[in-house]
C-alpha positions in Angstrom: 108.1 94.8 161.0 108.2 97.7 159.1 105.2 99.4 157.2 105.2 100.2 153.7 103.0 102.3 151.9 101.6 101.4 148.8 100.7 104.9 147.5 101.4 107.1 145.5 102.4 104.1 142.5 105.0 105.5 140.7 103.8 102.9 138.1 105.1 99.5 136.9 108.8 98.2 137.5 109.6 95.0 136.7 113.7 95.5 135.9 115.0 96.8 139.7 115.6 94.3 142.3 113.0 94.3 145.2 115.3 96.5 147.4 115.0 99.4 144.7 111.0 99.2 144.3 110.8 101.5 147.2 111.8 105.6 146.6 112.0 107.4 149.7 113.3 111.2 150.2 110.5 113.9 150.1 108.3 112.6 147.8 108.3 108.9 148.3 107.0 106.6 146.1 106.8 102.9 145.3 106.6 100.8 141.8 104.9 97.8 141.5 105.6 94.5 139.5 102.5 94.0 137.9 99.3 96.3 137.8 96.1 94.1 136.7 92.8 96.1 135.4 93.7 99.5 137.2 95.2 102.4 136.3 97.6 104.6 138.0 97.0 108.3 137.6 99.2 110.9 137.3 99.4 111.7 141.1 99.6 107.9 141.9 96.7 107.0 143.0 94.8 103.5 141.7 91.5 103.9 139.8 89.6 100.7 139.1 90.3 100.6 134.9 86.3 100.6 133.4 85.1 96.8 132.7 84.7 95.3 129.2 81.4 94.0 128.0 80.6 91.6 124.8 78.8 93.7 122.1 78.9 91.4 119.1 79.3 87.5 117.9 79.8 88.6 114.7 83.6 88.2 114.1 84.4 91.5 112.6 88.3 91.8 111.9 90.5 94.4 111.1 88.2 97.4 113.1 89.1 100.9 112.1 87.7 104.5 112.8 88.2 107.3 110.4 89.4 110.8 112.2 88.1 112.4 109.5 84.3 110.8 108.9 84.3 109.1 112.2 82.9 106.3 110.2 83.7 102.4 111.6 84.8 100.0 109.0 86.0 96.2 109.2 86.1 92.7 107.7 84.2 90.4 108.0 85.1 86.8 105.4 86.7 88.7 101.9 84.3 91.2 102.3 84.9 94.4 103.4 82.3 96.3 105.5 81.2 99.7 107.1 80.3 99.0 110.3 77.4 100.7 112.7 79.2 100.6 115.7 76.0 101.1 118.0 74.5 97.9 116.4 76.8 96.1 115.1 75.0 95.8 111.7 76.8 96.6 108.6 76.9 97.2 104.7 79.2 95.3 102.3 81.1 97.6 100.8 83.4 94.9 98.2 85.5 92.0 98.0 88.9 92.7 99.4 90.2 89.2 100.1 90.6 87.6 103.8 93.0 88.4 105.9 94.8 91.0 106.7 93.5 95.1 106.3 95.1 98.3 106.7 93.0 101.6 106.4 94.0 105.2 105.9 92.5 108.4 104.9 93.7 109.6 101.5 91.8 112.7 99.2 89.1 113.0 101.9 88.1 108.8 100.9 88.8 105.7 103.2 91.3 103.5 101.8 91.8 100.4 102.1 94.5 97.5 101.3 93.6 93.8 101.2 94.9 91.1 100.3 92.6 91.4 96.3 94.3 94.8 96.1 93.4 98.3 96.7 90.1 99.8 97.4 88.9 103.2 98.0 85.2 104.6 99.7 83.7 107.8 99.0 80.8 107.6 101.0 78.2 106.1 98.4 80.3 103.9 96.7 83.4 101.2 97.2 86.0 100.7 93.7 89.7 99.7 93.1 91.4 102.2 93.4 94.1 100.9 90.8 93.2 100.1 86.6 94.7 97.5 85.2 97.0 98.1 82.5 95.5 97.1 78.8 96.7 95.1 76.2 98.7 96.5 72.9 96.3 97.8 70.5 96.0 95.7 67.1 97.3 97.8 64.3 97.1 97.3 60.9 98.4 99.6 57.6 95.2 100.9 55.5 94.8 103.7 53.1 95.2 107.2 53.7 97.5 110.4 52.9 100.2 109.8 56.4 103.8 110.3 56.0 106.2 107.6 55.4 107.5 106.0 58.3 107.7 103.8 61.6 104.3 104.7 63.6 104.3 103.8 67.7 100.7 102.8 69.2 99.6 102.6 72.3 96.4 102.8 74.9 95.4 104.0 78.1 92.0 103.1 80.0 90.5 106.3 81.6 87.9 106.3 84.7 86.8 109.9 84.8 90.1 111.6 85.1 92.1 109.0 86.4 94.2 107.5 83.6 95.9 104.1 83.8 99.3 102.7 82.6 100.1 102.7 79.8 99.9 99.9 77.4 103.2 98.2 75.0 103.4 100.2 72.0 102.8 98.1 69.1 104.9 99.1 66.0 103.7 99.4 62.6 105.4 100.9 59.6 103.8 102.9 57.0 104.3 103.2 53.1 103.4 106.6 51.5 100.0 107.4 51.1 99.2 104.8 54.3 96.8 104.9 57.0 96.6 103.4 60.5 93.9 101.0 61.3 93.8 100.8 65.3 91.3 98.1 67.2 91.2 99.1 70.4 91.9 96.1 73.3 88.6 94.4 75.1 87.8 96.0 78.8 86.8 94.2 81.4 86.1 96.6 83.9 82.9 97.8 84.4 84.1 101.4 86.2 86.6 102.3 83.0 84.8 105.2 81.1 86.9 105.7 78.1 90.4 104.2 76.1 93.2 107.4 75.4 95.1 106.6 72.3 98.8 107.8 71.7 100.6 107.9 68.7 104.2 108.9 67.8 105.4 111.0 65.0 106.5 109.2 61.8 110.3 107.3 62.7 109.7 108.9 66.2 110.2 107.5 69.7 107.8 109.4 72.2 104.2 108.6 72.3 101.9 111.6 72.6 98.5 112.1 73.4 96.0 111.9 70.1 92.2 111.7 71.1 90.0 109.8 73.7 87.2 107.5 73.0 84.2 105.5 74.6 84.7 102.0 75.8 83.8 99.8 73.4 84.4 102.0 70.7 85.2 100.0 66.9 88.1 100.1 64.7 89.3 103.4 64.2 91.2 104.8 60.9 94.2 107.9 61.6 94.0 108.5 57.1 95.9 112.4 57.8 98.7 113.4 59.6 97.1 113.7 63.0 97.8 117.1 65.2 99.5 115.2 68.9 99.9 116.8 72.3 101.5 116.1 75.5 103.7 113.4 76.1 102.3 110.4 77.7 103.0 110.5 81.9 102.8 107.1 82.6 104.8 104.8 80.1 106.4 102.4 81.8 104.5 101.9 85.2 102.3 99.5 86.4 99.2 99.4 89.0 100.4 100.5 93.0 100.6 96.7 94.6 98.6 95.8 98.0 100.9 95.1 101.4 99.7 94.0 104.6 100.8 97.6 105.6 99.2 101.0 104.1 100.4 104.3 104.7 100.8 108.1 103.3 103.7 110.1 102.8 104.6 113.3 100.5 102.0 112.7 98.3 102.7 108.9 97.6 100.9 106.1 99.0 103.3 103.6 100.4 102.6 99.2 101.0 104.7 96.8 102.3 104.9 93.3 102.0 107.4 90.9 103.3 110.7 93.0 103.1 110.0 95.3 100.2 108.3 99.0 101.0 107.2 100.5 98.0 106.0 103.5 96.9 103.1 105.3 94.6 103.9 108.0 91.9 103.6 111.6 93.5 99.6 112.7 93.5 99.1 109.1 90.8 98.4 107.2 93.8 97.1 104.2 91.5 100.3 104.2 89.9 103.6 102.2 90.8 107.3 102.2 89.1 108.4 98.6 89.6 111.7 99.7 88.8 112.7 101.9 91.2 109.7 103.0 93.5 110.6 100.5 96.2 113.7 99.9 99.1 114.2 96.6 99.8 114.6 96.5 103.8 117.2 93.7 105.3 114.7 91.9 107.3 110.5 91.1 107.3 109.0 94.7 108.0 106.6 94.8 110.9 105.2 98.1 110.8 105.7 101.0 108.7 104.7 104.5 110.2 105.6 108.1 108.2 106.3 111.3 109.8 107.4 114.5 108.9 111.3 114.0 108.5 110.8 110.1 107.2 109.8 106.7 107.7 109.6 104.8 111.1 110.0 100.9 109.8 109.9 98.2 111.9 111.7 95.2 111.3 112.1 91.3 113.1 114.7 92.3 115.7 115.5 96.3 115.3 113.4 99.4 114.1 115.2 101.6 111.3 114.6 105.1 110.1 114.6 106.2 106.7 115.3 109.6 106.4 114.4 111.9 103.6 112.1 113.4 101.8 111.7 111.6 98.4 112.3 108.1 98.2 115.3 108.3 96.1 117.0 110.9 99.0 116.0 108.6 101.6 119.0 106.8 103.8 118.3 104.0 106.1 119.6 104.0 109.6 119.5 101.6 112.3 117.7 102.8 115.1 117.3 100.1 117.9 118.1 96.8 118.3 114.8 95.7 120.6 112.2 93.8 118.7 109.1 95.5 118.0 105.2 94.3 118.5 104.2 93.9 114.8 101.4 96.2 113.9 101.7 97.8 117.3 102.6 101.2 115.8 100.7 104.9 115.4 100.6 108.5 115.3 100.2 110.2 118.1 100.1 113.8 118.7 102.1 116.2 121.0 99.3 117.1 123.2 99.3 113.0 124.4 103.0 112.5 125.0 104.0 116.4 125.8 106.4 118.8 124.3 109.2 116.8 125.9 108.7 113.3 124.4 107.8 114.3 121.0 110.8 116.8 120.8 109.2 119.8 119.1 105.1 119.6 119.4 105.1 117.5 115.7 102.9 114.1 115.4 105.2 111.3 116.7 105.1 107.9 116.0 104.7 105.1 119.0 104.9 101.5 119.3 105.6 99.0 121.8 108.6 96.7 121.7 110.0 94.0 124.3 111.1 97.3 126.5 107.8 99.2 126.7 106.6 102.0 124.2 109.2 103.3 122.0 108.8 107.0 120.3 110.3 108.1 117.4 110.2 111.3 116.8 109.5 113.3 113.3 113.5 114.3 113.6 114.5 110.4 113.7 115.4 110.7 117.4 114.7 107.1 119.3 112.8 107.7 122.8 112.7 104.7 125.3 111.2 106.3 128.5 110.4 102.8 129.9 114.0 100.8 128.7 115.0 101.0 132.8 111.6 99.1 133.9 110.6 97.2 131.3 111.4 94.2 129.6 110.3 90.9 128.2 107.4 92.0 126.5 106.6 90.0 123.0 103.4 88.9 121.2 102.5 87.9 117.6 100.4 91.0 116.4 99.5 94.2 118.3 96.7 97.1 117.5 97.6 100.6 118.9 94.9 103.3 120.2 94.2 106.4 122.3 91.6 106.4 124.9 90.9 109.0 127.8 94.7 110.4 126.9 95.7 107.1 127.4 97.7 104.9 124.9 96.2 101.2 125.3 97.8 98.2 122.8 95.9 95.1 122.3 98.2 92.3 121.6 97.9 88.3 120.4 
């Protein structure tokens, strides 16, 4: 009987028949059907993979490191927590519902989306990111020296120099020698510093900006023909919804939620335009992962690219037809996969589908370098990471 040597691995092969497992000519090799708790190196060679020990029993979820701060955070129940990842201790940060989490970094903050809505961490403090829109202000006709006419209300809460949606206009007409008597909505939220009123001209359409105010601030009389400024930016619009996914692209935060990816205002991030700041996707989407020429989405049974680079330029195209691990996608940078793989040195995203890892690249080119030995791989959920150069997925 014949020997056969084990090294080097050329790595995992579970599609060949046996005959094929074994590569001879000048640099022979052999692939394996399974590889348990080792890995193969690059000159194929077995190294015993490092063990695993238990650090915690408290059942963090949703674990996520920052590049930037390098800070750990997690859920733990509805609450959402920064995380010391040497003791396993931790600060509540807020109430973010329980369940599902997806972080990012966006303007130098942690964000994060729950299932409550979205949150955002500077490093002192944890608030929702979005404002809710107020009510219509109450207007009423008193006296005073306006012009004739149709007059067009309406409020914004500010926080700072973030401004929200903007409220219905409520419509009041004036006789001559009239005035307008404007009660300003009540606020609920503790972190909204001021109300900006608009106002239209006399039998005009477009609200413009009049004069900001403190919260709580009592009726307030307009008795002369008031001097108005810009236009008002966010009529229309409504607070930027939560998704089980969370991602940044071109200056727009983007969610997704069952088969719907939608999409922040440019640089309002709170902000949302349920009208057409959305593509609805033909199946459930599974992961959604940006990159410089689009949008890597994955979907039940296929992964699609949407390519573009505003969303009402983007065009969707069908990329693969193997089903992707759910949540089992990242970025990943050139000097990981190599020059070849990523196809010009850019970030490309990974993920792992019933064929192995899958790259797409920032171009929208579909990479399967493992379709010819592997197959059959499926799981609920999955959670992407590097380690030691290495991309590892941990999958339910």
């Amino acid at each position: 009987m014949a020997d056969t040597r084990l090294t080097p691995i050329a790595g995992i092969n579970v599609v060949a028949d046996d005959d094929a497992l074994q590569r001879g000519g000048d640099a022979p090799s052999l692939f394996v059907r399974d590889a348990v708790n080792v890995n193969i190196t690059d000159a194929g060679k077995v190294e015993l993979r490092p063990g695993q020990r238990h650090v915690t029993a408290i059942p963090y979820r949703n674990l996520w490191q920052s590049p930037l701060h390098r800070d750990t955070f997690g859920t733990l129940g509805d609450q959402w927590h920064k995380i010391d990842p040497e003791a396993w201790s931790s600060e509540a940060l807020a109430a973010i519902g329980e369940g599902m989490a997806s972080h990012i970094v966006l303007m130098n903050m942690v964000c994060v989306a729950g299932p409550a809505g979205l949150f955002t961490y500077d490093g002192s403090k944890a608030q929702r990111l979005t404002l809710d829109t107020p009510a219509a202000p109450l207007v009423m006709v008193g006296e005073g020296s306006l012009d004739q006419g149709a007059y067009h209300v309406a409020v914004a809460w500010l926080r700072g120099t973030q401004e929200s949606a903007l409220s219905d206009a409520a419509t009041v007409h004036v006789p001559a020698d009239g005035a307008l008597e404007v009660a300003f909505p009540m606020c609920l939220d503790m972190s909204v510093t001021g109300i900006r009123l608009y106002l239209s001209k006399p039998n005009g359409g477009e609200l413009l900006r009049y004069e900001d105010f403190p919260v709580g601030s009592p009726v307030f009389s307009v008795r002369v023909q008031p001097t108005l400024g810009a236009a008002a930016q966010f009529r229309h619009l409504s607070p930027m919804p939560t998704g089980l996914f969370l991602a940044y692209w071109r200056g727009r935060l983007l969610t997704a939620r069952a088969n719907v990816l939608r999409f922040s205002e440019a640089m309002a991030y709170h902000l949302h335009d349920e009208r057409h700041g959305f593509i609805q996707m033909p199946q459930r989407i599974t992961f959604v992962q940006p990159v410089d020429g689009g949008i890597w989405v994955g979907q039940v049974d296929h992964v699609a690219f949407l390519s573009g680079a505003s969303p009402d330029q983007l065009s969707v195209s069908r990329k693969s037809a193997r089903p992707p691990v759910p949540g089992s996608a990242m970025l990943v940078g050139s000097d990981i996969l190599g020059g070849e793989l990523s196809q010009g040195g850019g970030d490309t995203a990974v993920w792992l589908a019933e064929n192995g890892y899958v790259v797409g690249t920032a171009t929208g080119q579909l990479v399967e370098p493992h379709s010819g030995v592997m197959r059959g791989i499926s799981a609920q959920s999955g959670t992407s990471v590097v380690l030691d150069r290495r991309l590892i997925t941990a999958v339910t």
